[in-house]
C-alpha positions in Angstrom: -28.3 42.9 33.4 -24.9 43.7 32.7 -23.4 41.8 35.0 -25.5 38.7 33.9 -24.2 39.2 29.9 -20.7 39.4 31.3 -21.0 36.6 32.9 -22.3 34.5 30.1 -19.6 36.0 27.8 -16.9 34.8 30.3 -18.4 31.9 30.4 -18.5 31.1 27.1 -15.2 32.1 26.6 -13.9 29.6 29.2 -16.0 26.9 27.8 -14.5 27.8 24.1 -10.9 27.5 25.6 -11.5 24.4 27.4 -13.3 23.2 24.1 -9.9 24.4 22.3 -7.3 22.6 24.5 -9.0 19.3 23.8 -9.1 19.4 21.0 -5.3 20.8 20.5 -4.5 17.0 21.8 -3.0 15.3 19.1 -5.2 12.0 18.0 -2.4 9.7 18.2 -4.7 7.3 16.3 -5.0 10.1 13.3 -1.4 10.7 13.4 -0.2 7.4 12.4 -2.2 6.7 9.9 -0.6 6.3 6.6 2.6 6.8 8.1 5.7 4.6 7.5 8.5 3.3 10.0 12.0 2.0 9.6 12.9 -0.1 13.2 16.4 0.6 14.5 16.6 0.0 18.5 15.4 -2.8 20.9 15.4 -2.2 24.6 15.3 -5.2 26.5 15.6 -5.3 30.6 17.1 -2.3 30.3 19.5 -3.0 27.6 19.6 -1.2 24.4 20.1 -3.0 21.0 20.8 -1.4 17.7 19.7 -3.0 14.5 23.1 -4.1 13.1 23.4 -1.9 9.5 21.5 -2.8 6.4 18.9 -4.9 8.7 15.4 -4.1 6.9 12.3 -4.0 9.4 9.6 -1.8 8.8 6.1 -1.1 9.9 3.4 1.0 8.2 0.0 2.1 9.8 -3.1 2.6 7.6 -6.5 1.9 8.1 -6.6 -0.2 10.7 -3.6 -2.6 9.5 -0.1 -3.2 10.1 2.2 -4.2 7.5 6.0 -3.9 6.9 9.0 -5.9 6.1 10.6 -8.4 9.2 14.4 -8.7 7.7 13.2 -11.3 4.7 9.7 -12.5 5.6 6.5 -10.3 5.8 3.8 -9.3 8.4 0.6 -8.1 9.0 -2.4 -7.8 11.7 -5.4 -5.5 12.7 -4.7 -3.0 15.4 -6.8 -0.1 17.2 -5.1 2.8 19.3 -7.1 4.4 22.4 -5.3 7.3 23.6 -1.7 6.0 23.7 -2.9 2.6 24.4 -2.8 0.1 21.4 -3.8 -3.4 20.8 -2.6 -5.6 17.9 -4.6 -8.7 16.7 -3.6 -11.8 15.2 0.1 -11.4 13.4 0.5 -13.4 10.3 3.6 -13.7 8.7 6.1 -15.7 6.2 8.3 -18.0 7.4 11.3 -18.1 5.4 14.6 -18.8 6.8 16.3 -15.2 7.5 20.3 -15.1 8.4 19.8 -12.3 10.8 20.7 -13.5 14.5 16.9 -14.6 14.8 15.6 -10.2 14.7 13.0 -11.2 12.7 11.2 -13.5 15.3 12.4 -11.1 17.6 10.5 -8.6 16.2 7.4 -10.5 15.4 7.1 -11.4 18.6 7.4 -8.8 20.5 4.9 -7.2 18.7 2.2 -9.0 19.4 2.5 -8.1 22.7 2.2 -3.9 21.8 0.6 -2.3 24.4 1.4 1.4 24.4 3.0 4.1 21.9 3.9 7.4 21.7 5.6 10.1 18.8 8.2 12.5 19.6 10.3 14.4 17.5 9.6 11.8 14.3 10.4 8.7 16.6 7.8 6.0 16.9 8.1 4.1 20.5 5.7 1.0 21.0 6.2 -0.2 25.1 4.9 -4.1 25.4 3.1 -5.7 28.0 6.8 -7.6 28.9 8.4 -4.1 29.0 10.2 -4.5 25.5 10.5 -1.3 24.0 10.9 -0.9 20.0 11.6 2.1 18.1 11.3 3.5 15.0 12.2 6.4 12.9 9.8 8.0 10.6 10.1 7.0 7.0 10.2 10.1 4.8 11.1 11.6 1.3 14.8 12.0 2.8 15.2 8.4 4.3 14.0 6.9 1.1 16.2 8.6 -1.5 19.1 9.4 1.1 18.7 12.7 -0.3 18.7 16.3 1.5 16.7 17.1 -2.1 12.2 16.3 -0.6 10.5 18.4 -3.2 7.4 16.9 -3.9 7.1 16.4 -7.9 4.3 18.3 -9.8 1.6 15.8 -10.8 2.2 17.0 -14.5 5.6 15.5 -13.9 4.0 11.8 -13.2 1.4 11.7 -15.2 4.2 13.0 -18.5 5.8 9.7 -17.8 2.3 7.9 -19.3 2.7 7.1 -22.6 -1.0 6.5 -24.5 -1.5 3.6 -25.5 -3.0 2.0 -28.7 -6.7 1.9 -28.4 -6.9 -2.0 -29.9 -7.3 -5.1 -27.7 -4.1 -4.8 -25.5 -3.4 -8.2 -23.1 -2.0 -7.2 -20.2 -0.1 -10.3 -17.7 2.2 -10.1 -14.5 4.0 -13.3 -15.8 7.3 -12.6 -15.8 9.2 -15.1 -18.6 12.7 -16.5 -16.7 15.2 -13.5 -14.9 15.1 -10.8 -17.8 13.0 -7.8 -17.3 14.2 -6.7 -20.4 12.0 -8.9 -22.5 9.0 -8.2 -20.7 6.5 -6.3 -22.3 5.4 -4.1 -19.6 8.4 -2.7 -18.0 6.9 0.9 -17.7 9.2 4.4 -17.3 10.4 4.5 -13.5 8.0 6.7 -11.1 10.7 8.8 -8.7 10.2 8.4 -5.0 9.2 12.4 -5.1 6.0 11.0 -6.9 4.9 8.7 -3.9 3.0 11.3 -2.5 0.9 11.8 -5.7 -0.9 8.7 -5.0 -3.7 7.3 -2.8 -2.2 6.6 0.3 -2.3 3.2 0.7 0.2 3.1 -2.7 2.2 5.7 -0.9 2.9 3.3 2.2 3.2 0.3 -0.4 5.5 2.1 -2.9 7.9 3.3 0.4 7.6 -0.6 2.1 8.6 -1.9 -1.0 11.2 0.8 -2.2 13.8 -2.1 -3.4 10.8 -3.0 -5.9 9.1 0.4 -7.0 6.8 1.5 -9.1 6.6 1.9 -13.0 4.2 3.6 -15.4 3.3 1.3 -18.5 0.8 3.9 -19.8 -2.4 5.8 -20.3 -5.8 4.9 -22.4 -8.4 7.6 -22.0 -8.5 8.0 -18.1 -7.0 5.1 -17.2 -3.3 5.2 -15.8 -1.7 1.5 -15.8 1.0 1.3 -13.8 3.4 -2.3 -12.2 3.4 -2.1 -9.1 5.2 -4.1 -5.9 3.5 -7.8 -5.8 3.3 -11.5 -4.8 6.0 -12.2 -7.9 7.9 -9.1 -7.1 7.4 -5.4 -9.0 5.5 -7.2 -12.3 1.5 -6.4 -10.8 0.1 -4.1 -12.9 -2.8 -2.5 -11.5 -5.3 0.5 -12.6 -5.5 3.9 -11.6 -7.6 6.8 -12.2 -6.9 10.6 -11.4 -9.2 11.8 -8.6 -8.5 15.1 -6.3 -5.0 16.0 -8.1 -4.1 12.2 -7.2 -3.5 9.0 -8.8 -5.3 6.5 -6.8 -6.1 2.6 -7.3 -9.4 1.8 -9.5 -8.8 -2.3 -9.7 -6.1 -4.9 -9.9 -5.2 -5.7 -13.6 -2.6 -8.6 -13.2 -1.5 -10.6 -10.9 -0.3 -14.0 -9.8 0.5 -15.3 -7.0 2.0 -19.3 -6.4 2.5 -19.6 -2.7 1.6 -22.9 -1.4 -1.8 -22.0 -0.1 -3.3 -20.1 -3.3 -2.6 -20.2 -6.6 -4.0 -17.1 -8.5 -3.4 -15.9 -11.8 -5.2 -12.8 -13.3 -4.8 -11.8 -16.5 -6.7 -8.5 -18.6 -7.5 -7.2 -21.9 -8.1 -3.5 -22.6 -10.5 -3.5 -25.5 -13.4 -2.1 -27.3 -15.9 -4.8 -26.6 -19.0 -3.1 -27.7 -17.6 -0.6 -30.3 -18.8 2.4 -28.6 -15.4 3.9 -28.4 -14.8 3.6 -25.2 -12.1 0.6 -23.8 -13.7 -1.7 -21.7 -11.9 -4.0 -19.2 -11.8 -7.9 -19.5 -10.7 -9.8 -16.7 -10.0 -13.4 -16.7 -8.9 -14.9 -13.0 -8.0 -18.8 -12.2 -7.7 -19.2 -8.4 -7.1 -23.2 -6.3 -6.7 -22.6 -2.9 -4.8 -25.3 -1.1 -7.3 -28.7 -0.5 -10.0 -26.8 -3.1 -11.9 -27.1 -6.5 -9.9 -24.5 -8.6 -12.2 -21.6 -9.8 -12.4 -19.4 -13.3 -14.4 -16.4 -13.3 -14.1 -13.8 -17.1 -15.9 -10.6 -16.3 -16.0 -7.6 -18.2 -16.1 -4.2 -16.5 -17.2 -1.2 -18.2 -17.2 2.8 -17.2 -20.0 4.1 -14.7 -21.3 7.2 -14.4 -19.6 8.3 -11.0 -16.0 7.4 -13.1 -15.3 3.8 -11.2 -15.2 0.7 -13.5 -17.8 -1.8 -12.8 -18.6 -5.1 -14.0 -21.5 -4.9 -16.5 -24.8 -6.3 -16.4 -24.6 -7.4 -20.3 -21.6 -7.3 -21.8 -20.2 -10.9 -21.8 -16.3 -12.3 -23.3 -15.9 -15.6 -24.3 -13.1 -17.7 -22.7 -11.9 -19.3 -25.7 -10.6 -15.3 -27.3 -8.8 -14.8 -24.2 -6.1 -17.4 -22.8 -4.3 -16.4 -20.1 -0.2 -15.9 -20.3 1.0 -19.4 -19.4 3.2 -19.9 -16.7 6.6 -21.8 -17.9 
């Protein structure tokens, strides 16, 4: 009987150790997630290729999608990672001329034809099916600011930076009038790289991506942090956020607009007490004409639930006519 409950105990042991070692593996697929990239080598038949200085290609992982920066256009697709393996769907990207020796397409190209990647020591390698090898060096505190200095900021520190704002109707617009930021009415206290990591991390990745741009708090009305964030017509997006877990992370988009040649969206909002209950509700007017379609106009007002999230309500209604949007000049 002894024999038999040593057994089993070495048994189980060994199973717990086996059991522990698997799981020790890192999940490659875990790993990258949320991270950020700056691209500095090519390998190409052997030959090595340094990205010539002040070249900006980047790549960030999160939730399923790529995005980063090619030199002056942008990119994005779906991918998945098995093991090391990793497979990258459909790239879409800008196609603006860039005066970069052609890295860009370079770039683009060969990812699309990703097929394996590793980490070691804070360096990304992605191996394609041509034997192109691209690497990266992990985007961090220190790379951003070029500063030894990566303490984290206190979240009292970013959410001091919040002004309140005056609870009457308040119309907020991305338009930005002509080339002065100075006479635009949202231009928001400057939110520190060393605050990145205070938000959700999607804004993380978006607020390192677009560091050039950054991010700016305009302010505070009862829980709801406004902040401008990176966009289609540069840093003037103003989006909400609400404090959740110690973090700041996205509730809904405010403002926008966007005028490529495929879209044209522009979104304006009002913060303002529709139903005099003393709470701000959210009114949100949006004008959308994709390319070779009927342009669209939706106004909905969105109103506090009871899990925190804003929601559009079942009752309260704005008219049109007490809300014009900003005009674009």
């Amino acid at each position: 009987m002894r024999f038999s409950i040593t057994y089993a105990s070495t048994l189980l042991i060994l199973i717990c150790l086996i059991a522990s070692c698997k799981n020790d593996k890192p999940d490659l697929a875990a790993n990258l997630d949320a991270t950020d990239w700056d691209f500095f080598m090519i390998e190409t038949n052997g030959k090595k290729e340094s990205a010539p200085a002040g070249l900006k290609i980047n790549m960030a992982f999160l939730e399923g999608k790529l995005t980063g920066k090619a030199t002056c256009n942008t990119y994005s697709a779906e991918y998945s990672i098995d093991k090391d393996e990793i497979k990258v769907g459909q790239v879409i990207a800008t196609e603006k001329f860039c005066d970069n020796e052609n890295w860009d397409a370079r770039f683009v190209s060969a990812i699309k034809k990703a097929a394996t990647c590793n980490v070691s020591d804070e360096i990304l390698s992605i191996i394609c099916t041509d034997g192109t090898k691209l690497s990266f060096s992990k985007r961090t505190l220190a790379s951003v600011t070029g500063s030894e200095n990566t303490d984290v900021a206190d979240i009292s520190e970013l959410l001091n930076l919040f002004s309140d704002l005056k609870p009457t109707q308040l119309h907020l617009y991305s338009i930005l009038i002509g080339t002065n930021i100075d006479v635009y009415p949202f231009v928001g206290e400057t939110i520190t790289p060393n605050m990145y990591e205070l938000f959700d991390a999607s804004s993380t990745s978006m607020f390192r991506q677009a560091s050039m741009l950054g991010a700016y708090a305009i302010g505070k009305l009862d829980d709801m942090y406004i902040l401008r964030v990176p966009g289609n017509k540069g840093s003037n997006s103003i989006t909400l956020y609400t404090l959740k877990d110690g973090k700041l992370q996205v509730e809904m988009p405010l403002a926008l607009a966007n005028d490529d040649p495929s879209v044209n969206i522009q979104q304006d909002a009002w913060l303002k007490d529709l139903d005099q209950d003393g709470k701000a509700e959210i009114i949100v007017r949006q004008i959308s004409a994709p390319q070779g379609q009927l342009g669209q106009e939706v106004i909905r007002v969105f109103v506090k639930a009871t899990d925190g999230s804003y929601r559009p309500s079942p009752t309260l209604r704005a008219n049109k006519a007490g809300y014009p949007l900003e005009k674009l000049k």
